[in-house]
C-alpha atoms as one frame of an Amber mdcrd trajectory, in Angstrom:
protein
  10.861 -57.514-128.712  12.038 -54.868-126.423  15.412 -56.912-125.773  16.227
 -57.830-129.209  16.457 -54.116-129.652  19.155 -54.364-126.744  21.705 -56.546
-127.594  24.669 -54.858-126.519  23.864 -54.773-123.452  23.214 -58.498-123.791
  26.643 -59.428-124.936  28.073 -57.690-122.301  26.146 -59.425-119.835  27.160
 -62.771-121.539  31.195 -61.577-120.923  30.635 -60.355-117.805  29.040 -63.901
-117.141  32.238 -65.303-118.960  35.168 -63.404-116.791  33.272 -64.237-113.701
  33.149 -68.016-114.732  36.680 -68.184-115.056  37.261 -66.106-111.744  35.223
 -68.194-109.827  36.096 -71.714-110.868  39.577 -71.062-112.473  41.544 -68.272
-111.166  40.857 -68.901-107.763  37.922 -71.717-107.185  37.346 -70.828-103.189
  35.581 -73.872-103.080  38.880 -76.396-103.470  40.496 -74.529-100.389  41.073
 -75.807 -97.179  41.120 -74.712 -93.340  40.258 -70.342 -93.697  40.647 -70.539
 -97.096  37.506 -72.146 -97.562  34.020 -71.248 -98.889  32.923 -71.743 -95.374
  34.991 -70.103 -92.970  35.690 -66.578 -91.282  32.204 -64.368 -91.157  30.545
 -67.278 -94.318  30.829 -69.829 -91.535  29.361 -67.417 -89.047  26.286 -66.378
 -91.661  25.808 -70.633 -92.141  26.314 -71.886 -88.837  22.477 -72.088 -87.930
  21.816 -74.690 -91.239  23.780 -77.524 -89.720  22.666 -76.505 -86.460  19.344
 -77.009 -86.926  18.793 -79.730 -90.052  22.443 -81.898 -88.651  23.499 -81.637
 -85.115  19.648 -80.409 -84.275  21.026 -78.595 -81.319  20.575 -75.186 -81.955
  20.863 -74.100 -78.620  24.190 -75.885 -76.832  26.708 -76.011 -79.497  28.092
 -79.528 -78.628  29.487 -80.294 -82.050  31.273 -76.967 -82.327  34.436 -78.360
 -81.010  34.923 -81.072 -83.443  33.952 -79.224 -86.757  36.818 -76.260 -85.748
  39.236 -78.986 -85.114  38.696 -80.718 -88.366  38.063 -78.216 -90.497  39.433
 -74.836 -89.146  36.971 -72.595 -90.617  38.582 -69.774 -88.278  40.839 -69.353
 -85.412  40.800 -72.280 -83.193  38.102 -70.446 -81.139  34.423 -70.394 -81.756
  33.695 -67.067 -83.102  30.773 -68.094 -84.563  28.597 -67.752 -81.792  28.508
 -65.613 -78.324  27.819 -67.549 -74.735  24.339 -65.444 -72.700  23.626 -65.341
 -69.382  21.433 -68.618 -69.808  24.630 -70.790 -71.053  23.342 -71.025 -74.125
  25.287 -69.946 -77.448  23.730 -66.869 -79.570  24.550 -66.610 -83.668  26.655
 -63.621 -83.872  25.304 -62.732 -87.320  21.706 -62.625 -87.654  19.823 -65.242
 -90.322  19.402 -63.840 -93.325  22.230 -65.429 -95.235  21.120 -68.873 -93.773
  17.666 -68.406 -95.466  19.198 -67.788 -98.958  21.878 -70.581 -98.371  19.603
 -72.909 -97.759  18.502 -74.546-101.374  21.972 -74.547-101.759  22.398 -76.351
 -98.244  19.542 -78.741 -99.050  21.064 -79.584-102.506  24.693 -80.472-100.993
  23.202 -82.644 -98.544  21.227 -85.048-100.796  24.755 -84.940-102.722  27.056
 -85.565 -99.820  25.254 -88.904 -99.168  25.184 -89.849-102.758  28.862 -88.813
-103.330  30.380 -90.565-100.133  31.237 -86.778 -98.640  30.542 -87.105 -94.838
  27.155 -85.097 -94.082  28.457 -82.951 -91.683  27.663 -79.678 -93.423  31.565
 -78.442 -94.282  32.546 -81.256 -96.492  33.122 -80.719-100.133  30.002 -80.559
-101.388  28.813 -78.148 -98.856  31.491 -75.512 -99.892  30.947 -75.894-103.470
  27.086 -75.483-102.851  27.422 -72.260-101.328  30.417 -71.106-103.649  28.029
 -71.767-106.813  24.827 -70.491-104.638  26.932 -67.177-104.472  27.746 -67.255
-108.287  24.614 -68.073-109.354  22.656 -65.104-107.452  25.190 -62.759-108.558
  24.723 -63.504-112.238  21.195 -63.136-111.950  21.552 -59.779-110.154  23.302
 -58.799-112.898  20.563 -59.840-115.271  18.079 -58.173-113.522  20.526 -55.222
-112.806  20.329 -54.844-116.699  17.339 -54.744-116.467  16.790 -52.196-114.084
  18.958 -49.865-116.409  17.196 -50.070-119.586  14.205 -48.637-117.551  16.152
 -45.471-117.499  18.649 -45.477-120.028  19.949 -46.758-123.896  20.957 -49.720
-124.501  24.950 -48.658-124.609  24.532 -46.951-121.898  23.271 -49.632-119.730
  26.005 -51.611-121.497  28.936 -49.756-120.200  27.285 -49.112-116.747  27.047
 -53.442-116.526  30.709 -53.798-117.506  32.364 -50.919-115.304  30.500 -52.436
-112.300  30.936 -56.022-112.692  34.603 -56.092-114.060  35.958 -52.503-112.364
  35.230 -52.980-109.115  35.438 -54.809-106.026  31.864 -56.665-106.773  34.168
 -59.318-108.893  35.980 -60.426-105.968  32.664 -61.069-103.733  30.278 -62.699
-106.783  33.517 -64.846-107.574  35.282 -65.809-105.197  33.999 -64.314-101.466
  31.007 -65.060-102.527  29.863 -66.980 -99.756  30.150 -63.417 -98.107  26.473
 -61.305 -97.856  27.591 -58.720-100.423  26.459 -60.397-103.386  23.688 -61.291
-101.998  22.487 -57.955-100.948  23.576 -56.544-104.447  20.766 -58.972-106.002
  18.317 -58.084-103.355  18.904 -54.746-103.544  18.586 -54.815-107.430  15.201
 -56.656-106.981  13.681 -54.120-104.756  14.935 -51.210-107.315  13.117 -53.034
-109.717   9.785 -54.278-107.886   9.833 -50.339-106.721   9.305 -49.388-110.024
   7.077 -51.332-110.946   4.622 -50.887-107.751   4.605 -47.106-108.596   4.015
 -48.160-112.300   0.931 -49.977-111.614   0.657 -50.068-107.531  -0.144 -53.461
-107.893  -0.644 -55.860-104.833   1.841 -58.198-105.683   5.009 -55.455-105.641
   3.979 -54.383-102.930   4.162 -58.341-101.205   7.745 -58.614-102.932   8.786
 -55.627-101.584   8.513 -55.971 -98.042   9.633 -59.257 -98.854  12.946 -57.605
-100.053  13.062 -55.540 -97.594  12.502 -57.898 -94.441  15.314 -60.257 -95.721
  17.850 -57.427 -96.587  17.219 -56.431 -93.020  17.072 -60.123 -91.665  20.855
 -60.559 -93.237  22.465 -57.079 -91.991  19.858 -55.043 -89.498  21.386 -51.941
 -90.575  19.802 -52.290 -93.662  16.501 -51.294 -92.375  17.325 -48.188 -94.539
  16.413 -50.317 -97.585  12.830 -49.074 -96.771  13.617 -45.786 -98.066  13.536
 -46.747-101.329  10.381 -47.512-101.914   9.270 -44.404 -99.271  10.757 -41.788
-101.454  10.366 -43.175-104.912   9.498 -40.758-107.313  10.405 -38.013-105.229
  12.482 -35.312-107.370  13.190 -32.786-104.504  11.949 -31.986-100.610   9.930
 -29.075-101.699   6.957 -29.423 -99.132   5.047 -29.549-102.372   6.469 -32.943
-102.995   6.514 -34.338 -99.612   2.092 -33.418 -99.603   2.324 -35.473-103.178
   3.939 -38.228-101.225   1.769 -38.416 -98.411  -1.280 -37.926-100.564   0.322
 -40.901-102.402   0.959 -43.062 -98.837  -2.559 -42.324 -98.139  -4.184 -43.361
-101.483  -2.343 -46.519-101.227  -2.472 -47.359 -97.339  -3.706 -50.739 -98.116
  -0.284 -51.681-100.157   1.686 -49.948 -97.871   0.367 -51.770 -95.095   0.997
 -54.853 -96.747   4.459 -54.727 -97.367   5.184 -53.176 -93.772   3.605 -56.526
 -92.305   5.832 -59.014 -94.997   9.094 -57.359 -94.016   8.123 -57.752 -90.527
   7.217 -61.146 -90.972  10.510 -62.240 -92.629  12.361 -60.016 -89.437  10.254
 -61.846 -87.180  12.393 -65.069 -87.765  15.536 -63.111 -85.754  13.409 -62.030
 -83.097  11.666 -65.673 -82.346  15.406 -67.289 -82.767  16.904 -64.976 -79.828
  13.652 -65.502 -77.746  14.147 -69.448 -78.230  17.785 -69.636 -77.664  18.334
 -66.522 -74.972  15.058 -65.954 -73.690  15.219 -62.527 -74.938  13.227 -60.784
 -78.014  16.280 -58.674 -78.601  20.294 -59.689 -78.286  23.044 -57.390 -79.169
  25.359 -60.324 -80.437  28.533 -58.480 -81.640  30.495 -57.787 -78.044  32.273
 -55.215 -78.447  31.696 -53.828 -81.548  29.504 -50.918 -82.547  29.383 -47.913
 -84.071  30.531 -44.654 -83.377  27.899 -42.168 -84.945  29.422 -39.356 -83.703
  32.735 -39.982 -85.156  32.475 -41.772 -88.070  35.621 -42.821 -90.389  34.868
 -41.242 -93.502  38.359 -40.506 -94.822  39.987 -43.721 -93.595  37.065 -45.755
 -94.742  37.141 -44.006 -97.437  40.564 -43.126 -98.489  42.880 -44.687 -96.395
  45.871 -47.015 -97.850  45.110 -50.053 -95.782  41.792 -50.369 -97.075  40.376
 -47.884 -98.056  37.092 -48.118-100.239  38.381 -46.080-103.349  41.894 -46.948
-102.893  41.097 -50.484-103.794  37.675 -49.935-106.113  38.483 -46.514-107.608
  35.825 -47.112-110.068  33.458 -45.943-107.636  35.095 -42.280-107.547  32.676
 -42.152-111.059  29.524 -42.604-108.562  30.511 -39.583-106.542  31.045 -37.564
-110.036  28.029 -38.795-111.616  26.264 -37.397-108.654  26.140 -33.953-110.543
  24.686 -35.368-114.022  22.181 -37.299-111.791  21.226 -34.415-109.557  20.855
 -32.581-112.907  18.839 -35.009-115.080  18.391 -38.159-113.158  14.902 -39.858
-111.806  14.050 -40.964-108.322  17.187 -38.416-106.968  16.131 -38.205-103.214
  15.137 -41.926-102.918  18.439 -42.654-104.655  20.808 -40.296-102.885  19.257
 -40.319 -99.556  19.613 -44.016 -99.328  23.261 -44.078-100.726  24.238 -41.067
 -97.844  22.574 -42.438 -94.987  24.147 -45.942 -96.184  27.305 -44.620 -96.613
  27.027 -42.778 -93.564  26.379 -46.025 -91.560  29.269 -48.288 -92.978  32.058
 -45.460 -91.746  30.222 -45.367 -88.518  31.456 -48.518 -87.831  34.163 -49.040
 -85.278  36.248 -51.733 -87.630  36.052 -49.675 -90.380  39.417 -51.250 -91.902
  37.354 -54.430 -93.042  37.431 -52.396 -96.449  34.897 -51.339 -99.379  33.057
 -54.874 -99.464  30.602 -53.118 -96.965  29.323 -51.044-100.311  28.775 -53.840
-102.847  25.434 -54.128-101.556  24.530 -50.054-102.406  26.130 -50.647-106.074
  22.582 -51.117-107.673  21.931 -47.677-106.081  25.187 -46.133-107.257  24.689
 -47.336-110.583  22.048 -44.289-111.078  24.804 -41.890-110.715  27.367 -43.552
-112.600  24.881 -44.295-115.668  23.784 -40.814-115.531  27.624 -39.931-115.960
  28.285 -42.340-118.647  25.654 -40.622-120.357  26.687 -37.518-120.197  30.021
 -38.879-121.720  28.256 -40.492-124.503  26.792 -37.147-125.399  29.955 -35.136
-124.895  33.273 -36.841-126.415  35.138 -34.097-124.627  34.029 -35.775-121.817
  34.233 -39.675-123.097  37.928 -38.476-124.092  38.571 -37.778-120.231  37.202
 -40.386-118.513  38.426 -43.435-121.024  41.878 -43.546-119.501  40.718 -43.754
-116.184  38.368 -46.648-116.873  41.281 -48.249-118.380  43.541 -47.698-115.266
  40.740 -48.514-112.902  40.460 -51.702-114.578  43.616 -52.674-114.480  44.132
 -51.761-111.207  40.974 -54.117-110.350  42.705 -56.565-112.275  46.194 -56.379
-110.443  44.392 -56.440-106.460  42.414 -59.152-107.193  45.680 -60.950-108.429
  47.727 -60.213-105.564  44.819 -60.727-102.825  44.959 -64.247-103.675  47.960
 -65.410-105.991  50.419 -62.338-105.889  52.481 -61.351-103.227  52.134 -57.633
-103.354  49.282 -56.774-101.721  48.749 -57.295 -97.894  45.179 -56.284 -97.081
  46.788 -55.412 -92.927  49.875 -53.586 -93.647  49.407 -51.591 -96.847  50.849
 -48.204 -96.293  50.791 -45.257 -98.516  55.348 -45.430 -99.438  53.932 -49.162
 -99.686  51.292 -49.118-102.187  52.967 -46.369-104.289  55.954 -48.495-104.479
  53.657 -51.654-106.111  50.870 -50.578-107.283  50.112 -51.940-111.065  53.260
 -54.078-111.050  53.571 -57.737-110.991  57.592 -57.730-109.225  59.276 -55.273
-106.712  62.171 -55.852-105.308  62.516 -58.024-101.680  63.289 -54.612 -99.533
  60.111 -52.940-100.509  58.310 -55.159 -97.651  59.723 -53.493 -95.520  57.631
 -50.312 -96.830  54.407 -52.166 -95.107  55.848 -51.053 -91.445  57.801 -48.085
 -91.966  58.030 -45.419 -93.930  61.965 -44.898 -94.744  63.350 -47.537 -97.480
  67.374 -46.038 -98.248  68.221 -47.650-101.678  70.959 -45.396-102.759  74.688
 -45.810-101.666  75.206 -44.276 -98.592  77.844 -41.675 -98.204  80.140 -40.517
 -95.107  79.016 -43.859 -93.065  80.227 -43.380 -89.001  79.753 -46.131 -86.546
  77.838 -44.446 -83.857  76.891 -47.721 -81.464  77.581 -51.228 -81.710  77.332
 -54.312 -79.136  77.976 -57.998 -79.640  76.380 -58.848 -76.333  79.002 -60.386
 -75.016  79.531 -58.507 -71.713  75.676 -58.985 -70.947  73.857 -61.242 -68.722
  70.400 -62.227 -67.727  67.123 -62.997 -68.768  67.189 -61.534 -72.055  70.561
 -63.214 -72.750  70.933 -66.853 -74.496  74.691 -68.694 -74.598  73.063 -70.435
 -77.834  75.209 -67.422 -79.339  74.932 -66.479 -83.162  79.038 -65.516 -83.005
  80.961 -65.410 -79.551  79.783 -66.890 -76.025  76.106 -64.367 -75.789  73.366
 -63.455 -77.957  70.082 -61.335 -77.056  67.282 -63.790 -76.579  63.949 -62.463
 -77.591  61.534 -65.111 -76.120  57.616 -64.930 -76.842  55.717 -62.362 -74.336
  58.409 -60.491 -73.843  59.698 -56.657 -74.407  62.972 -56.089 -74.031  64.625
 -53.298 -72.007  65.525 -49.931 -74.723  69.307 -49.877 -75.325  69.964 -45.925
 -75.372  72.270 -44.226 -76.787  73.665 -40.540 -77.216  72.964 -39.638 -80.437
  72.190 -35.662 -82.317  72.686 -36.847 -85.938  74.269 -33.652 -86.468  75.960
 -33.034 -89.993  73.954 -36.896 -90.635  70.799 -37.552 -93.142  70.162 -41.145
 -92.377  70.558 -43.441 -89.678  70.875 -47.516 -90.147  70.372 -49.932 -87.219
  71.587 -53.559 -88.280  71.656 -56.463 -86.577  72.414 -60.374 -87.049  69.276
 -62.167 -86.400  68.028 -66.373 -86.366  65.251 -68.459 -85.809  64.552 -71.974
 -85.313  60.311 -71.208 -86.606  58.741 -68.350 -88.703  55.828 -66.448 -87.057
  53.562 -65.853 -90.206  50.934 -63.679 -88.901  52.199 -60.578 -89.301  49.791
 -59.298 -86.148  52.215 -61.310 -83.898  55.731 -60.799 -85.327  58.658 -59.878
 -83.570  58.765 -55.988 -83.914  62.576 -54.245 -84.677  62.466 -50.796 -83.081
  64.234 -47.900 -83.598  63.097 -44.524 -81.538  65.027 -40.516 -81.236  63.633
 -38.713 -78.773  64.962 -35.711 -76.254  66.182 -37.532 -72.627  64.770 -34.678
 -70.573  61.046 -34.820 -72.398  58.485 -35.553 -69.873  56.436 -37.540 -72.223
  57.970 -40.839 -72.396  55.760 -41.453 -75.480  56.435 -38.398 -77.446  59.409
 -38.863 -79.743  60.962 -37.174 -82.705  60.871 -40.482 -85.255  59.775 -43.491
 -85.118  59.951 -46.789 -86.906  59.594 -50.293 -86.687  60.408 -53.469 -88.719
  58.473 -56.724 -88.735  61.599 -59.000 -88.732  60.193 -62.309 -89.805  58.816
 -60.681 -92.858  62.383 -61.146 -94.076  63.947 -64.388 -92.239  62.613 -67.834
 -92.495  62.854 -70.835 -90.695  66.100 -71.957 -89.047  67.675 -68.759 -91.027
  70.645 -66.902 -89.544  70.466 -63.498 -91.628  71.600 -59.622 -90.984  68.660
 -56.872 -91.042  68.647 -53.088 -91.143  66.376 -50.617 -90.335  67.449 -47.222
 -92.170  65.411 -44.151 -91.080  65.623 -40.429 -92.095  66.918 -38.519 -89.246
  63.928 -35.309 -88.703  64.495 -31.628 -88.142  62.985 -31.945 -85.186  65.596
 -31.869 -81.697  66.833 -35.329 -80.238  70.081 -36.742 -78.256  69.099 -40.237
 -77.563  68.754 -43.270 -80.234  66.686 -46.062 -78.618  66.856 -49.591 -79.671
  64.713 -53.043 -78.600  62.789 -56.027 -79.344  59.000 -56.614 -78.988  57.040
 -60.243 -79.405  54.149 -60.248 -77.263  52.080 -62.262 -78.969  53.844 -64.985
 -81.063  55.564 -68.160 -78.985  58.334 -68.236 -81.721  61.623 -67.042 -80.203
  64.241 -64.685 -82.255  68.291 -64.074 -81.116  69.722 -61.135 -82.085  73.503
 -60.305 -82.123  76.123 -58.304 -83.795  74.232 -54.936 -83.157  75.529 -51.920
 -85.363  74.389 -48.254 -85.706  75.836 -45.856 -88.600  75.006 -42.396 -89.600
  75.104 -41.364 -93.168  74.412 -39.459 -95.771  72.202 -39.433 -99.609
């Protein structure tokens, strides 16, 4: 009776439901992608990598078969990734098995299929990658339900209503329960919404059988990512409306009352961690392996504001609807329930995603603390509901932050705005909500100068066609005359220097003819176009006065002859020296460069 009462909630559930449908398997159905596009590639193919292992190639320990699945399906770089070499010769899973226990009904299903179907049974063919795309839609849904759920405990039925939508359409969760959903995020946001719930309900009734689920819940969440051990605090502080020592004695006179329980679920999350430490002991001979390299986490340091903030990837840059989780923290703190379980977790959480070294790999690292934040941002919706000052503030920022979700998840996958490597801040300002920009606005992704006016008092200041030079660097396959610059792969070449002030000069432009026979595409190993002003006599050969490069083959294409400038805005600071070169040291795809020119000018 209780949810016939609540059926707005229910409705929005069902359209939630509906947008994520058409994400999934319309806009953008993962599954039909080849080669690192698929389902199964990257860190999914990582989290999977023990199913075939173990029920396909059986050889869980030696790899053999790696070579041929990379080859024919590419799920990553033509390395194996997947796995790390010990001292024993044998290969260690660099992600730990959590995700391999919840793929696998999924796993099992696409296997009986792949016979059936005529798909080889290989564990990457079609019907694998489907398997684990709908595995990852289907939990995600049902988190969702559940997440529901878990707010009409606390709050009305609109309120839970608007909560469900701004978190399932507004944010970053879409992309990774539709379409990276092979990813662990998803996952984690159901598990996490199941403990939530279970939680309540154990200090509801302190029944057995929570307390069974919830070590359950909280061995796997730990079994997928080890750092969320912390998921324990949830059910530790529960209840808990300060850290008055009056309320710590109630907890502990709580713990105590209900040792038995507690006991209980201590031993099933051990048991479910217990699968990690027997796999490392069988494969490595060790109880514990540190299977990430040379990654960790710097504790000391850790990246808030570029985690957090930054324009490459930063977490509210690109999901600003969570900005109403760090507002709704004062509504929450005010009126909430469960406030130290709930923002403990979410700080020492947060605390331990910016910790990490990589922190650029973006805001996905928080989808699985959204059924935490959803506390705060319900208790804010809330207090909107009840104030229409309030509801008359925040509507227009919903509607941007939707839109906005609306426009990266576009141009992640079908637009060609968004780069998730090179955004910069002139960059994203320049595109940001809109569906064109003109071509020289890439160049915004290396630099930060972009001259679009009509420059004014132009003066030649250097030019060189090359034609006097010799050498390695030097190619008679010319562009225009007998000599071109050759840049070849793994190569720098030498700074061309040149007296320069800029006095009574705003601008400078650095142009050049440049061709190709073959376009490098990743933009980690493009030719780099530099332009440096820095003081001759300063003994810091790195210290300079500007800066900037250029990514050339983000503007030339294959077998394309084609003249490129770099403009820059000359500093205040002192300089007599413009330096010029070339740098490809990692791409094998050669560039010649000719007809070098250098003006000053003005706005």
């Amino acid at each position: 009776m209780k949810d016939i009462n609540n059926k707005l909630s229910r409705y929005c559930w069902f359209l939630c439901v509906a947008l994520m449908c058409y994400t999934s398997f319309f806009f953008y159905p993962r599954w039909k992608q080849g080669n690192s596009e698929a389902t199964i590639s990257w860190d999914v193919s990582g989290y999977y990598w023990y199913l075939p292992s173990i029920f396909i190639y059986k050889d869980l320990k030696h790899q053999t078969f790696k070579d041929s699945i990379i080859s024919k399906y590419h799920p990553c770089n033509e390395f194996f990734m997947q796995a790390m070499q010990t001292d024993n010769g044998n290969y260690v899973m660099k992600y730990s098995s959590g995700m391999a226990v919840m793929y696998l009904p999924f796993f099992t299903a696409a296997h009986l299929a792949a016979g059936m179907m005529g798909y080889a049974r290989d564990g990457f063919s079609l019907p694998y990658q489907f398997a684990i795309q709908l595995g990852g839609f289907l939990i995600s849904i049902l988190g969702l339900w559940y997440l529901r759920k878990l707010l009409l405990e606390f709050y009305n039925d609109k309120v839970a209503a608007i909560t469900l939508f701004l978190v399932a359409a507004g944010t970053n969760y879409i992309e990774y329960s539709c379409i990276d959903n092979g990813m662990s995020h998803c996952w984690l946001f159901t598990v996490y919404v199941f403990l939530l719930l279970n939680t309540h309900y154990f200090y509801r009734s302190f029944e057995t059988k929570y307390a069974v689920r919830i070590g359950l819940l909280v061995g796997l969440a730990t079994l997928t990512r080890f750092t969320d051990v912390i998921a324990c605090m949830i059910p530790l502080l529960w209840g808990m409306e300060g850290l008055t020592v009056s309320q710590i004695k109630k907890q502990l006179a709580l713990f105590g009352t209900h040792f038995k329980a507690l006991a209980i679920a201590g031993f099933c999350a051990l048991l479910v961690v217990s699968i990690q430490l027997i796999y490392w002991k069988y494969v490595s001979g060790h109880w514990l392996v540190y299977s990430y390299g040379d990654q960790g986490f710097s504790f000391l340091h850790p990246n808030f504001r570029p985690y957090t903030v930054s324009y490459r990837s930063g977490w509210l840059i690109y999901s600003p609807m969570m900005i109403f989780a760090f507002i709704g923290i004062i509504p929450f703190i005010r009126n909430g329930k469960n406030k130290v379980a709930i923002l403990t977790f979410f700080l020492f959480n947060y605390y331990i995603v910016c910790s990490w070294d990589i922190w650029w790999y973006g805001g996905r690292a928080m989808i699985q603390s959204y059924p935490v934040l959803i506390f705060p941002i319900a208790a804010l919706a809330n207090a909107a509901l009840n104030r229409k000052t309030l509801a008359w503030i925040f509507t227009p920022f919903v509607l941007i932050f939707l839109y906005m979700n609306v426009w990266i998840t576009y141009h992640y996958h079908k637009g060609a705005l968004y780069d998730p490597d090179f955004m910069t801040k002139r960059y994203f300002w320049r595109v940001a909500g809109r569906w064109s920009a003109p071509g020289s606005t890439i160049v915004l992704r290396d630099n930060t100068d972009l001259f679009e006016g009509q420059p004014k008092n132009m003066r030649l200041v250097y030019q060189n066609d090359f034609e006097s030079d010799s050498g390695t660097f030097f190619t008679s396959q010319a562009i225009s005359g007998r000599r071109s610059l050759l840049v070849r792969g793994g190569q720098i070449t030498p700074a061309l220097s040149v007296p320069f002030t800029g006095q009574g000069m705003q601008w400078i432009r650095v142009q050049a003819t440049f061709r190709c026979t073959k376009k490098e595409w990743d933009g980690w190993n493009m030719t780099q176009f530099i332009v440096k002003l820095k003081r001759t006599n300063e003994t810091d050969t790195n210290k300079s006065a500007r800066y900037n490069m250029l990514r050339v083959f983000r503007l030339l294409n294959d077998g394309e002859t084609k003249e490129i400038s770099l403009d820059m805005k000359l500093p205040k600071e002192p300089y007599d020296s413009l330096q010029i070169w070339f740098k490809n040291v990692l791409s094998d795809k050669e560039i010649v460069v000719d007809n070098m020119k250098a003006w000053g000018f003005n706005e």
